[in-house]
C-alpha positions as CSV (number, residue, x, y, z in Angstrom):
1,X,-36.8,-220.7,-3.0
2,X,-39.2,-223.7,-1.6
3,X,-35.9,-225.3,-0.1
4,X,-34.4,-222.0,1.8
5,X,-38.1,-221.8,2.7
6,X,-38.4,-225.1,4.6
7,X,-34.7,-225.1,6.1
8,X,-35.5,-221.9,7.7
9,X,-39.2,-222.7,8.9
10,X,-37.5,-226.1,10.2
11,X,-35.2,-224.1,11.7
12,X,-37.8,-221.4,13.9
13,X,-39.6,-224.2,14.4
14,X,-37.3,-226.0,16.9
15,X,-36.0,-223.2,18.8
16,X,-40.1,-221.9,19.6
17,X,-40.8,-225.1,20.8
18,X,-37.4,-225.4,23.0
19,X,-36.6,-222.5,24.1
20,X,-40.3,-222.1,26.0
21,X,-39.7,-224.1,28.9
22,X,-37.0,-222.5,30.1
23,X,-37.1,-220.8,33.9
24,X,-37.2,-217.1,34.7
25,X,-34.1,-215.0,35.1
26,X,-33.8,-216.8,38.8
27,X,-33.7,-220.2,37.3
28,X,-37.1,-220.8,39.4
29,X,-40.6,-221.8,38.1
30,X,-42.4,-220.3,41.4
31,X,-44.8,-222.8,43.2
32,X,-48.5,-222.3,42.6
33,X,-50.3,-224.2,45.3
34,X,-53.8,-224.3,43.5
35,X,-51.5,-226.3,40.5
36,X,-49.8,-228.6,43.2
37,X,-53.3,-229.3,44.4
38,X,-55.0,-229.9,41.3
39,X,-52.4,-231.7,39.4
40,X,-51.9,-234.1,42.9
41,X,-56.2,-234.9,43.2
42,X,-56.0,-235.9,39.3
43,X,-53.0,-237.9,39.9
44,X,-54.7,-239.9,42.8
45,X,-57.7,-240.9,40.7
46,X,-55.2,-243.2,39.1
47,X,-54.3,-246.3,41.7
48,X,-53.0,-249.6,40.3
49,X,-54.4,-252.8,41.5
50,X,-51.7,-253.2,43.9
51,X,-52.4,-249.4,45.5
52,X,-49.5,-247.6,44.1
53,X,-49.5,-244.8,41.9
54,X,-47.1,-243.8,38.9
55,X,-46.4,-240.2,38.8
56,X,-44.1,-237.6,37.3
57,X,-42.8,-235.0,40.2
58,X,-41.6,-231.7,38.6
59,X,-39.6,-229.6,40.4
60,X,-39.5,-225.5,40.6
61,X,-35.6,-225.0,40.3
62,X,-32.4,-227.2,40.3
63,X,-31.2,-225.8,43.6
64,X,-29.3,-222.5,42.6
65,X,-30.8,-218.9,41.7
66,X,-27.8,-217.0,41.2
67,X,-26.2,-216.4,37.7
68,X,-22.6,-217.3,38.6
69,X,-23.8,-220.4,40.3
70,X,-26.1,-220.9,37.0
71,X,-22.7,-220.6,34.6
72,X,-20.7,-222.5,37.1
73,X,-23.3,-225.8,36.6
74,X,-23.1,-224.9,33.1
75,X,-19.6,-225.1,33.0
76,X,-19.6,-228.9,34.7
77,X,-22.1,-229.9,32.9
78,X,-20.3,-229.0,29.5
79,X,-17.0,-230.8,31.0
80,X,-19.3,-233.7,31.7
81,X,-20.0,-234.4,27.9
82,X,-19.0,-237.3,26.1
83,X,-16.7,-236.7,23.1
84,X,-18.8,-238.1,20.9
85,X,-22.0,-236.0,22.4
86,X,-19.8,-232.6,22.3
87,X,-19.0,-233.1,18.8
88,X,-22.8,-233.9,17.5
89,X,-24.0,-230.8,19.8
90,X,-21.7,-228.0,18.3
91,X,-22.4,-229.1,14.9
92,X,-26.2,-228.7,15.5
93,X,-26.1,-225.8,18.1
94,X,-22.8,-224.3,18.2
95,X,-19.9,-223.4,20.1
96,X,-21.2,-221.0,22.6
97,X,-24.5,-222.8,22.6
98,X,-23.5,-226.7,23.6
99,X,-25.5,-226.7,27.0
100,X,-28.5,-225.2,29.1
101,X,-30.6,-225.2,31.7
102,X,-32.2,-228.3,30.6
103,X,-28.9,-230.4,30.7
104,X,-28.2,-229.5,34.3
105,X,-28.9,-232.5,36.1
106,X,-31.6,-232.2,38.8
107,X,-31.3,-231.6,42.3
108,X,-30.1,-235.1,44.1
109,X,-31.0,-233.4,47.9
110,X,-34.6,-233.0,45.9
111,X,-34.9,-236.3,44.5
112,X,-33.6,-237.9,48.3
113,X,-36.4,-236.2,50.2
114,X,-38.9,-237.0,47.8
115,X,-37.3,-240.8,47.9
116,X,-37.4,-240.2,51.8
117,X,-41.3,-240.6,52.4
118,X,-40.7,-244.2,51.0
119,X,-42.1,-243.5,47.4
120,X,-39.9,-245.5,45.0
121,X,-38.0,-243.9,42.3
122,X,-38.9,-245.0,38.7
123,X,-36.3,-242.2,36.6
124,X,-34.6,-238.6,36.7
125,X,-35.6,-236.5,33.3
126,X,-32.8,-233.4,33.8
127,X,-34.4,-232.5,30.5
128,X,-37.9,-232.1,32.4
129,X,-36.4,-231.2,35.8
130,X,-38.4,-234.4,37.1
131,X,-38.7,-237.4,38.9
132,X,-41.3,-240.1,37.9
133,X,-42.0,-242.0,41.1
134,X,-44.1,-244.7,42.2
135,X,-45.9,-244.1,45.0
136,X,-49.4,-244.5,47.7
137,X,-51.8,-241.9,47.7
138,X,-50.3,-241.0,51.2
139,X,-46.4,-241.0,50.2
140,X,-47.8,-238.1,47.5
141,X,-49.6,-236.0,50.2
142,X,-46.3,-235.9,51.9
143,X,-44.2,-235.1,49.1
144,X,-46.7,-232.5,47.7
145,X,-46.0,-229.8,50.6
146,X,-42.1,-229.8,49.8
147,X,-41.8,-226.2,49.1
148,X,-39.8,-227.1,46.0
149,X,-42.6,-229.4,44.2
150,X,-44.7,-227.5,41.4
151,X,-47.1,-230.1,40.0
152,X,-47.4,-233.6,39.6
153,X,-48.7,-235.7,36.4
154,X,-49.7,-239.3,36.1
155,X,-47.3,-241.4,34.1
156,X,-49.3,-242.5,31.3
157,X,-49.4,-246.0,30.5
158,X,-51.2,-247.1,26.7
159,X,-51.8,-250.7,25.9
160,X,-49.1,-252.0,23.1
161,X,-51.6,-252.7,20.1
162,X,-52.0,-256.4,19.8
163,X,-52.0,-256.3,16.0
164,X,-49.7,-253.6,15.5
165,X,-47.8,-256.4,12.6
166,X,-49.1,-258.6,9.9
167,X,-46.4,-261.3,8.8
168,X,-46.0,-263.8,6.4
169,X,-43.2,-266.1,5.3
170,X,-40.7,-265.4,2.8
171,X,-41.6,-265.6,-0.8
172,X,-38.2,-265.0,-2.9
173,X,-36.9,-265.2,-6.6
174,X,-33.2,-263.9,-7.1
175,X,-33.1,-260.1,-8.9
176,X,-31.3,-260.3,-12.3
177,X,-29.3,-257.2,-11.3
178,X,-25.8,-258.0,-10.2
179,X,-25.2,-256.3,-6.8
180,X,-21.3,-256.2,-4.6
181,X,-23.6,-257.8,-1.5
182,X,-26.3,-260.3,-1.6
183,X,-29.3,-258.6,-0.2
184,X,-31.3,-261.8,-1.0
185,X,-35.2,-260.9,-0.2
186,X,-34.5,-257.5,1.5
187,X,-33.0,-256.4,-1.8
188,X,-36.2,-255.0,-3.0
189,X,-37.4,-252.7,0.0
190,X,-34.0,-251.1,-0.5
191,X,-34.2,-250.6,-3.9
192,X,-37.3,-248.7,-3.5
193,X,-35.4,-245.9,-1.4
194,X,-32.3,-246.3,-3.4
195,X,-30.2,-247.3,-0.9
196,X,-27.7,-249.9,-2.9
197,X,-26.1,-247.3,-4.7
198,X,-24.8,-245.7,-1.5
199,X,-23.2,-248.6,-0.7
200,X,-22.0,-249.7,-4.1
201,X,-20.1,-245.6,-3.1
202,X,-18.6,-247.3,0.8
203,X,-21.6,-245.5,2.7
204,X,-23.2,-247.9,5.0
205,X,-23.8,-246.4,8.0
206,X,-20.1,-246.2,9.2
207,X,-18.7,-244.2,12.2
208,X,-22.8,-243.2,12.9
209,X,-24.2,-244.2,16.4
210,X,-27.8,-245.8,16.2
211,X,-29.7,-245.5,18.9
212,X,-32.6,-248.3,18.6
213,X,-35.4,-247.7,21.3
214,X,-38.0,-250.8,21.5
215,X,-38.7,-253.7,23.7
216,X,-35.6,-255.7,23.8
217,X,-33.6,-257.4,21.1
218,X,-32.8,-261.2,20.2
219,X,-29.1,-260.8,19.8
220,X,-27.9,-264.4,19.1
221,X,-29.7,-264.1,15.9
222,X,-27.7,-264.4,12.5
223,X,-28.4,-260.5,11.4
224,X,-26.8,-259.3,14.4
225,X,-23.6,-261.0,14.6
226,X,-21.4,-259.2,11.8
227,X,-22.2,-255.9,14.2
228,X,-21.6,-258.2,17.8
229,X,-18.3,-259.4,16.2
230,X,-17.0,-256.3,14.9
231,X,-17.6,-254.5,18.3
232,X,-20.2,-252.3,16.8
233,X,-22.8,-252.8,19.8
234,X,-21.3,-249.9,21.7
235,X,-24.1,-249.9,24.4
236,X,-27.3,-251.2,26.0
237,X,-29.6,-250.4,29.0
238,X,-32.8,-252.0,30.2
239,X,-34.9,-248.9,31.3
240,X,-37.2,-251.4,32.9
241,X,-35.8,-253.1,34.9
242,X,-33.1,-250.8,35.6
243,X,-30.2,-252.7,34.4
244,X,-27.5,-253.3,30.8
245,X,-28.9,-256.4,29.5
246,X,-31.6,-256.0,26.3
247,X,-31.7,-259.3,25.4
248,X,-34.3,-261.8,26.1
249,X,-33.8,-262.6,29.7
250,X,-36.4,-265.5,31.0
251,X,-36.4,-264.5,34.8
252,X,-37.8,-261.2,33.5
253,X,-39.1,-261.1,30.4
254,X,-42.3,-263.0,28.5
255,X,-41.5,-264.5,25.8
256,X,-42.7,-262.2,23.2
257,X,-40.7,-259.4,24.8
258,X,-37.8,-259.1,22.4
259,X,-39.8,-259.8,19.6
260,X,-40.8,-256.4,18.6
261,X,-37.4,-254.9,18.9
262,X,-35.5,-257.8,16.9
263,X,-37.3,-257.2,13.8
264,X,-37.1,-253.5,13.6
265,X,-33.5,-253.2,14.7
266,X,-32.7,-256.4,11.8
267,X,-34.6,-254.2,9.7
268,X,-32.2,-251.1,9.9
269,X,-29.0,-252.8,10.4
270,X,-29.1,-256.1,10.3
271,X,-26.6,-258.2,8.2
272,X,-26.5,-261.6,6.6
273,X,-25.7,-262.4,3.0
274,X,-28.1,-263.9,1.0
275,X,-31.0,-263.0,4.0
276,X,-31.3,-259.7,4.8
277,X,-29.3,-256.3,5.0
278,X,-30.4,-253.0,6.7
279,X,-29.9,-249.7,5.0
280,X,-27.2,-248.7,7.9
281,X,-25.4,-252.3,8.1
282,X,-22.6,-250.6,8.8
283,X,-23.5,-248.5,11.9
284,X,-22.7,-248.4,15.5
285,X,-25.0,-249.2,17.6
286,X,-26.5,-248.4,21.1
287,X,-29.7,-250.6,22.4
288,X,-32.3,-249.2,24.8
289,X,-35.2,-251.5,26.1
290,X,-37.6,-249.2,27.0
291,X,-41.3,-251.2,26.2
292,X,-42.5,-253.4,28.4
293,X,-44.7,-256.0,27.1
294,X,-46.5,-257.5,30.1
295,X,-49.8,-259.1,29.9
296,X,-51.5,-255.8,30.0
297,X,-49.3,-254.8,27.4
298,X,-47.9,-251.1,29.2
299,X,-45.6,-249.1,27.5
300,X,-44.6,-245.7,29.7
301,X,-43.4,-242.6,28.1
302,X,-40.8,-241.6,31.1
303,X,-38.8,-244.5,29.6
304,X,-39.0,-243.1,26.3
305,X,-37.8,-239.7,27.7
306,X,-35.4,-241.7,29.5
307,X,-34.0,-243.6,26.8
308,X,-34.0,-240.0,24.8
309,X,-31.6,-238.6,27.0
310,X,-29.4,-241.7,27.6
311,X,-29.1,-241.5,23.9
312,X,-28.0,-237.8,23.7
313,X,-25.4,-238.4,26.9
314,X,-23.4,-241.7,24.3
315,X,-23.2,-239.0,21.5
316,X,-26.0,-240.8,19.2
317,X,-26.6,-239.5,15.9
318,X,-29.5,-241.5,15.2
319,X,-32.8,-242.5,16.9
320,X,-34.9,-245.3,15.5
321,X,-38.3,-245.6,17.6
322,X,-41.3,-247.8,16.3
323,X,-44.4,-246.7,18.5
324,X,-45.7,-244.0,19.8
325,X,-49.1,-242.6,21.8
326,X,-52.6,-241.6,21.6
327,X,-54.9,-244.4,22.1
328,X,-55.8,-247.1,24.6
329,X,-54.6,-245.9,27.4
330,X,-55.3,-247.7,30.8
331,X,-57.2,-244.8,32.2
332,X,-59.5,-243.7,28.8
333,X,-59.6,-240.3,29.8
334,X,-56.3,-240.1,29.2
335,X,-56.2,-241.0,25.4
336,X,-54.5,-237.9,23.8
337,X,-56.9,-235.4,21.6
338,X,-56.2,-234.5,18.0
339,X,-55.6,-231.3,20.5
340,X,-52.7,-232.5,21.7
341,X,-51.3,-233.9,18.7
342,X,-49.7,-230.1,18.3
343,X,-45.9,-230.2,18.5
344,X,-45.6,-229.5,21.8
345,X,-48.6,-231.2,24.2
346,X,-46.6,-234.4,25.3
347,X,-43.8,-235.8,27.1
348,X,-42.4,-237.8,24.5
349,X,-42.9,-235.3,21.5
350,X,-41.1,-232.7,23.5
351,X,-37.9,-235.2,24.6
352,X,-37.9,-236.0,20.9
353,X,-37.7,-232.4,20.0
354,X,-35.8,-231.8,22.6
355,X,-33.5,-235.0,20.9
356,X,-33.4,-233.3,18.1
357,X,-32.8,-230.1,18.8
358,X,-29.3,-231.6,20.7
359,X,-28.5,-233.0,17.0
360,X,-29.8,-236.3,17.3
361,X,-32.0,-237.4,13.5
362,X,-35.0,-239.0,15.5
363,X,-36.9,-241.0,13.2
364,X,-40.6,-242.3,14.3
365,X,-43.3,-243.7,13.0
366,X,-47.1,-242.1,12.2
367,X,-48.9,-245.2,13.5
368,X,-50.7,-247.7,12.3
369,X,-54.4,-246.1,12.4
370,X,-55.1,-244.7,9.5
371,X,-58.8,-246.2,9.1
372,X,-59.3,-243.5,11.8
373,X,-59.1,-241.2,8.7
374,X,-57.7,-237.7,9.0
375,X,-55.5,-236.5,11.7
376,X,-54.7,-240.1,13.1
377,X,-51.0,-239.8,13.7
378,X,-49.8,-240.7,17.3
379,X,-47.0,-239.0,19.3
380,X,-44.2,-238.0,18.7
381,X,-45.0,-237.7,15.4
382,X,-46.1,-234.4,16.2
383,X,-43.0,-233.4,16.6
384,X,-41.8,-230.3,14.4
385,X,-38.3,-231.4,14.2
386,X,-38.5,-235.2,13.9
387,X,-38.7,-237.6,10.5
388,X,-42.3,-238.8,10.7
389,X,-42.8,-241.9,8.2
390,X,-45.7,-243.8,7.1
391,X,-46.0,-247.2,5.4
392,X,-46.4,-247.7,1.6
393,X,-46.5,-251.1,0.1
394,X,-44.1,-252.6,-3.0
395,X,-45.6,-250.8,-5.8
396,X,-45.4,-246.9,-3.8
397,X,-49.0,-247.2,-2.6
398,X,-49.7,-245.8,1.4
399,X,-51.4,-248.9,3.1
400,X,-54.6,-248.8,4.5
401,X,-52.9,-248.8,8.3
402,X,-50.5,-246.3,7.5
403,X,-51.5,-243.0,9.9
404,X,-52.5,-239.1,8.0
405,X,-51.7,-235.6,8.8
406,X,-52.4,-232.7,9.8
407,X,-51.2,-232.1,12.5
408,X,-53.9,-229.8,15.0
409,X,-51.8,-227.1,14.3
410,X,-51.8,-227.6,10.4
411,X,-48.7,-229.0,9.8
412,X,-48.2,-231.6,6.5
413,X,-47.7,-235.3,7.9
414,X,-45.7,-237.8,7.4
415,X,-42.5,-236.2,6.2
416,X,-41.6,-239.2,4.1
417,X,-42.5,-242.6,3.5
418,X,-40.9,-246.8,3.2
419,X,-41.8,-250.0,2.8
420,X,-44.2,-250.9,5.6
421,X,-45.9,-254.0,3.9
422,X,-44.4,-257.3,3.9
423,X,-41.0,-255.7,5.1
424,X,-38.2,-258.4,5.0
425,X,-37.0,-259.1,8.5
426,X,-35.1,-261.5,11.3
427,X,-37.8,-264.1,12.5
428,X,-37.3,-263.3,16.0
429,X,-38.1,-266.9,17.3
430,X,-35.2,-268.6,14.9
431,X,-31.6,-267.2,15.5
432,X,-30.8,-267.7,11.8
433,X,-34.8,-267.5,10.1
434,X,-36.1,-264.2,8.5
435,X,-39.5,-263.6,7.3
436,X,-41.6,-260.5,6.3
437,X,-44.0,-258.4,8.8
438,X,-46.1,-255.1,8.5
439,X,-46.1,-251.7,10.4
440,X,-45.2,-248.2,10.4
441,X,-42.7,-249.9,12.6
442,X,-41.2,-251.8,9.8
443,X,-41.6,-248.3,7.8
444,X,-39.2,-246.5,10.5
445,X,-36.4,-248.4,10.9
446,X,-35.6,-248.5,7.0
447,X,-35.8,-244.5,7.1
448,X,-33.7,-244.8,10.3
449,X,-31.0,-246.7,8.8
450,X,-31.3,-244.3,5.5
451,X,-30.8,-241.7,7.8
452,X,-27.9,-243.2,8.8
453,X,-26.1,-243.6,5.9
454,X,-26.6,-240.0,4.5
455,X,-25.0,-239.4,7.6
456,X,-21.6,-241.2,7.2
457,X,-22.1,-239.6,4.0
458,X,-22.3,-236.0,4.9
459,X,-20.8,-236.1,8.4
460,X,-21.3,-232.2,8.3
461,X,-25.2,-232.3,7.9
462,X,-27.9,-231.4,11.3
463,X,-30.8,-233.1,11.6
464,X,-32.5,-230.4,10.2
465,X,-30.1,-230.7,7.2
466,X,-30.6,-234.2,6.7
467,X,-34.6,-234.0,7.2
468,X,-34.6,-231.2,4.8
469,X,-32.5,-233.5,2.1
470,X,-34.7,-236.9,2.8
471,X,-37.8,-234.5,2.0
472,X,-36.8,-232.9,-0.6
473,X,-35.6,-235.4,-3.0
474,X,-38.8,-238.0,-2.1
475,X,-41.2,-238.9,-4.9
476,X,-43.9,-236.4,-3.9
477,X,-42.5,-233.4,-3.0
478,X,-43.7,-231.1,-6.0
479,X,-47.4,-232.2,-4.0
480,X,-47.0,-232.7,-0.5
481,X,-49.7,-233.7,1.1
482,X,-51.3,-235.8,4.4
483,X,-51.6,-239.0,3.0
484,X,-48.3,-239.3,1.7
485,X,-46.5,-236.9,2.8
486,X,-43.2,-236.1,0.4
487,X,-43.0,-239.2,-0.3
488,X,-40.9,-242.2,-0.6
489,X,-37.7,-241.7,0.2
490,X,-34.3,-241.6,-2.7
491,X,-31.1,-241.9,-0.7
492,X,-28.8,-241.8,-3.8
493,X,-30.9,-238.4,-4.4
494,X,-30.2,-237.3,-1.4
495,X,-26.5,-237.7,-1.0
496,X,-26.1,-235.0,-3.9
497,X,-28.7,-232.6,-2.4
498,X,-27.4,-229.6,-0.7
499,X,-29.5,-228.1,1.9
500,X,-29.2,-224.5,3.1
501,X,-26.0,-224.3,4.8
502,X,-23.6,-227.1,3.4
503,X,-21.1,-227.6,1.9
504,X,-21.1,-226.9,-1.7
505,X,-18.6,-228.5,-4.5
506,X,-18.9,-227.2,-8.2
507,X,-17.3,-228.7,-10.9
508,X,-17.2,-228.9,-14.5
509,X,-15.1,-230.8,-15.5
510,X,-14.4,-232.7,-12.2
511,X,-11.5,-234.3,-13.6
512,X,-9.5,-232.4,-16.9
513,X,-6.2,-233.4,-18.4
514,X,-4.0,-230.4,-19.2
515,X,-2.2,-230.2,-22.9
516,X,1.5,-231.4,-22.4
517,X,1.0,-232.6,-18.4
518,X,1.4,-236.2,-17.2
519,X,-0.9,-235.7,-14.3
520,X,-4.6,-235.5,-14.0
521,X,-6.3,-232.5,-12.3
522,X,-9.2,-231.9,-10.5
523,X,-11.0,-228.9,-10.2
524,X,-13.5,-227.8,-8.3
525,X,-15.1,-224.5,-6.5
526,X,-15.8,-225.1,-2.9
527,X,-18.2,-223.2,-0.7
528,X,-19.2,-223.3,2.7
529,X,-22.1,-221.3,4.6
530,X,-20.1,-221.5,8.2
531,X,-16.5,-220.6,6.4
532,X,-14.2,-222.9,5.2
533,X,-10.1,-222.6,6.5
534,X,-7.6,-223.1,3.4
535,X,-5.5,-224.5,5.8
536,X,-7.8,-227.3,7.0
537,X,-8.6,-229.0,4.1
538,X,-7.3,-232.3,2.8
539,X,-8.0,-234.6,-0.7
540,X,-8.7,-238.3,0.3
541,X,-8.2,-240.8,-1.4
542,X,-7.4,-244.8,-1.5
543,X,-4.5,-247.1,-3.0
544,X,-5.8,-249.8,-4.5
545,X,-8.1,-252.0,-2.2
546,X,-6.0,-251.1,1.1
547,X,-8.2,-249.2,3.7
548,X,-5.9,-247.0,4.5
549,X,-7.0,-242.7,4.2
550,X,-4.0,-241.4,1.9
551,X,-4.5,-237.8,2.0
552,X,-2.7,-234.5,0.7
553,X,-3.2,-231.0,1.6
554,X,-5.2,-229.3,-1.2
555,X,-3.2,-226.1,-3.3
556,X,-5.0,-223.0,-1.9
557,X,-5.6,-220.4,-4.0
558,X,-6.7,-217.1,-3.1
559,X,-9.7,-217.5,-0.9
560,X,-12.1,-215.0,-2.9
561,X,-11.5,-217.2,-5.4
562,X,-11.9,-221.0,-4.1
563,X,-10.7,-222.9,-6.5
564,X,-8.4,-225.8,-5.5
565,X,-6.7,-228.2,-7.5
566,X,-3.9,-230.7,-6.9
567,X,-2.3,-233.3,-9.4
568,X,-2.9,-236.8,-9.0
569,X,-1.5,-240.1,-10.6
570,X,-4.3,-242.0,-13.0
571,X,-4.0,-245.1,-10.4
572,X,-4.9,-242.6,-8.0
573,X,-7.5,-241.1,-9.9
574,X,-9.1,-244.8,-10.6
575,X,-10.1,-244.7,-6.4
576,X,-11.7,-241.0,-6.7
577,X,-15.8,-242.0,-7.6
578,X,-18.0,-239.2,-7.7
579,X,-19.6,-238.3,-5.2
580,X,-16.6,-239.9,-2.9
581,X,-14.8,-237.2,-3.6
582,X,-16.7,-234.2,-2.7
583,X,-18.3,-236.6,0.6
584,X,-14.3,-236.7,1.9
585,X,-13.7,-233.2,1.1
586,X,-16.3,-232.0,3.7
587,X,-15.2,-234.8,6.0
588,X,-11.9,-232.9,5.9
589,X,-13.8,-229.5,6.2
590,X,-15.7,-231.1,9.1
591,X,-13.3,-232.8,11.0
592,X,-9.6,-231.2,9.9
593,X,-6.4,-233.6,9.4
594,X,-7.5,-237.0,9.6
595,X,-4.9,-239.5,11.7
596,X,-1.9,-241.0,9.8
């Protein structure tokens, strides 16, 4: 009962906090000039140095009223997706439910005349039907009595935490276990989720899209190259400075800038024998910059946002995002509250909501405040429908740093928990050095990669789905609590859990021998809570150690009775691991007839 119970609270949860902010029968948030006014003299308290302003611009419609006009833009919009991005949304939302009103993209004749009074655009959130801008106080007079403008916000800048990471250099004795890779140091942060028996089963991460969002990324090192080479890095963008390149780049950059972002993407799905290894070493990848480390150390949630919905548009089915907001903002007054650390209060917990809800995973970290006692999570950890994860150390302990629940609403935080202590890593200085460091950021990106693989594992699963199966097979999940959460994490647990809605395979015997037959047989009842078609469904299997999919249509019997059997060869057999099999029967149930 306590797992239907949580995949359907999960499931209320995400559409209350979506479905809020979307406009009137006419598509149009009416102007309230007392809101344009107030939200504009707040907004021009906050002048840089250099006389400009950073501010968000939200808009009252996206330039049509009428219902035809409304399902025609639909209509585009849905044409518009990427294959990838199509696929991931009907699995998560459904056929008749892949687009809305928030995935219209915004006005352009808006965005030019608010570009006409010289203000200069920063980036266009369709999700938020906004424009962040930087501007003079008199360039947002001028754009505040367009009829079409409803209320301004400042963009809200917090200083990066200067000692967000405690390293130390590698201290390493071989494991006696015998393992098909050599994970070197980073063998024993991966044991502690379980993680090397997925791949001892093929399940690295493969055919899943990573979406890394951090300051920039190091990619001459060593851990990245296996990925590089293979043509695994499938995209990048630079949301600040507005261009595809999210490696160090000196004309730009400080030198620390990449820094950040090399060790937690290494940590996820990095890949060098005898070094390192990342949960989701086999993943795709897509790379956005979105932290800028400057000497005053700004990191700005539009880019977040930003880098939220570049994410969805590529088809990601991952997001791994090490830092988050509450404290030391530039302007104090605009720390965040316990208040807002509700679910719904920010910008960046509602894009990764928002994320999520499009059937994106978005795992983030809880922060690394937890002397601030109680409560101390940052945002988006908030969120309802992300994976919030803390830190523990190598015995299962939290760490000191690691941020606590509740949520203000009441909610139990984290959701789970990973190595955040002395996590092996790529030294982000030496392309081929590696070297341990300490964070909630460290914490993420092994939950991320995790993520990942029970992914390419379960191709089938939403992020609810694979929240609900990371939660519910973690270490403390008979006593959830705030300090830590359900626990660490058990990927190999995981891959046999079944939340409420998947595919089920029974079997007992998986594999029998009939009296007087030459040919093995397996059995097995299969189940599905969204249907399953006879017809579409296919046994995979390999040939000795080609990589080629053999597959056969299964025998269906008569649907009220599922059981399905078909007569393989012992050679045959000898490829068919448990759980491979039942993981490739609900890739066939997912995806149909595989290609020759």
């Amino acid at each position: 009962m306590m797992r239907v119970f949580l995949s359907s609270v999960l499931t209320l949860m995400i559409l209350s906090s979506v479905f809020a902010v979307v406009p009137p029968d006419d598509f149009k948030i009416q102007r309230d000039d007392f809101v344009v006014r107030s939200t504009l003299q707040k907004t021009l308290k906050r002048v840089n140095a250099d006389g400009k302003i950073w501010a968000w611009v939200f808009f009252t419609d996206k330039g049509f009223t009428a219902l035809t006009e409304y399902h025609a833009r639909l209509q585009e919009t849905e044409r518009n997706l990427t294959a990838r991005a199509k696929s991931r949304r009907l699995k998560a939302r459904g056929k008749y439910n892949l687009v809305d009103f928030r995935d219209i993209p915004v006005y352009q004749p808006y965005i030019d005349q608010v570009l006409s009074t010289g203000a200069k655009k920063r980036k266009v959130l369709r999700w938020f039907n906004a424009v962040t801008i930087e501007a003079t106080p008199q360039q947002l007079h001028q754009i505040a009595r367009l009829p079409f403008v409803r209320e301004f916000k400042h963009v809200s800048s917090a200083k990066y935490p200067s000692d967000y990471i405690k390293t130390k250099s590698l201290d390493y004795e071989p494991p006696l276990i015998n393992t098909t890779l050599d994970y070197g140091p980073s063998l024993a942060q991966l044991e502690q989720i379980n993680t090397t028996v997925a791949h001892e089963l093929g399940f690295t991460g493969q055919g899943i899209l990573v979406c890394m969002m951090d300051t920039g990324y190091r990619q001459a090192h060593q851990a990245f190259q296996e990925a590089i080479n293979d043509g695994r890095l499938i995209a990048q963008y630079d949301f600040i400075n507005d261009d595809d390149n999210t490696d160090y780049d000196p004309e730009q950059d400080v030198e620390n800038q990449p820094f950040h972002g090399t060790m937690t993407w290494s940590t996820l799905g990095g890949a060098a024998s005898g070094n390192l290894y990342g949960p989701a070493y086999g993943a795709m990848f897509c790379l956005a910059k979105t932290e800028d480390i400057t000497s005053e150390h700004h990191i700005e949630e539009d880019n977040w946002a930003a880098g939220a919905e570049w994410a969805d548009s590529l088809g990601a089915d991952v997001i791994s995002a090490s830092l988050g907001y509450r404290y030391g903002f530039d302007w104090p007054d605009e720390d965040y509250t316990y208040e807002d650390m509700n679910g719904d209060s920010t910008i960046v917990t509602q894009a990764a909501d928002l994320a999520a809800y499009n059937g994106i995973a978005v795992n983030t970290a809880m922060g690394n405040d937890g002397d601030l006692g109680s409560g101390s999570l940052i945002a988006p950890a908030d969120g309802d429908s992300v994976i919030a994860i803390g830190a523990v150390d190598e015995d299962g302990w939290i760490v000191g740093f690691s941020a606590l629940g509740p949520t203000y609403d009441g909610r139990t935080k984290p959701e789970v928990l990973a190595r955040g202590l002395y996590t092996v890593c790529a030294a982000p200085w030496d392309m081929y050095g590696y070297w341990t460091a300490s964070g909630t950021s460290l914490s993420t990106p092994l939950c991320g990669g995790a993520t990942a693989v029970l992914l390419s594992a379960h191709p089938n699963w939403t992020p609810v789905m694979v929240r609900e199966a990371m939660m519910m097979t973690a270490n403390n999940m008979e006593n959830p609590d705030n300090t830590y959460g359900w626990g660490i994490i058990d990927v190999g647990q995981a891959m046999y859990y079944h939340p409420e809605g998947d595919i089920v395979i029974e079997h007992e015997p998986l594999v029998y021998f009939p009296p007087g037959l030459d040919n093995n047989v397996i059995n097995a009842e299969i189940y599905g809570g969204a249907g399953i078609d006879p017809d579409e469904v296919y046994l995979f299997w390999r040939i000795d150690e080609l990589e080629r999919i053999i597959y056969l249509p299964l025998i269906s019997m008569v649907f009220a009775q599922p059981i399905h059997s078909v007569p393989l060869t012992a050679s045959s057999l000898y490829r068919l691991p448990f759980p491979s099999f039942m993981i490739h029967l609900k890739m066939a149930f997912t995806s149909g007839k595989p290609a020759a």
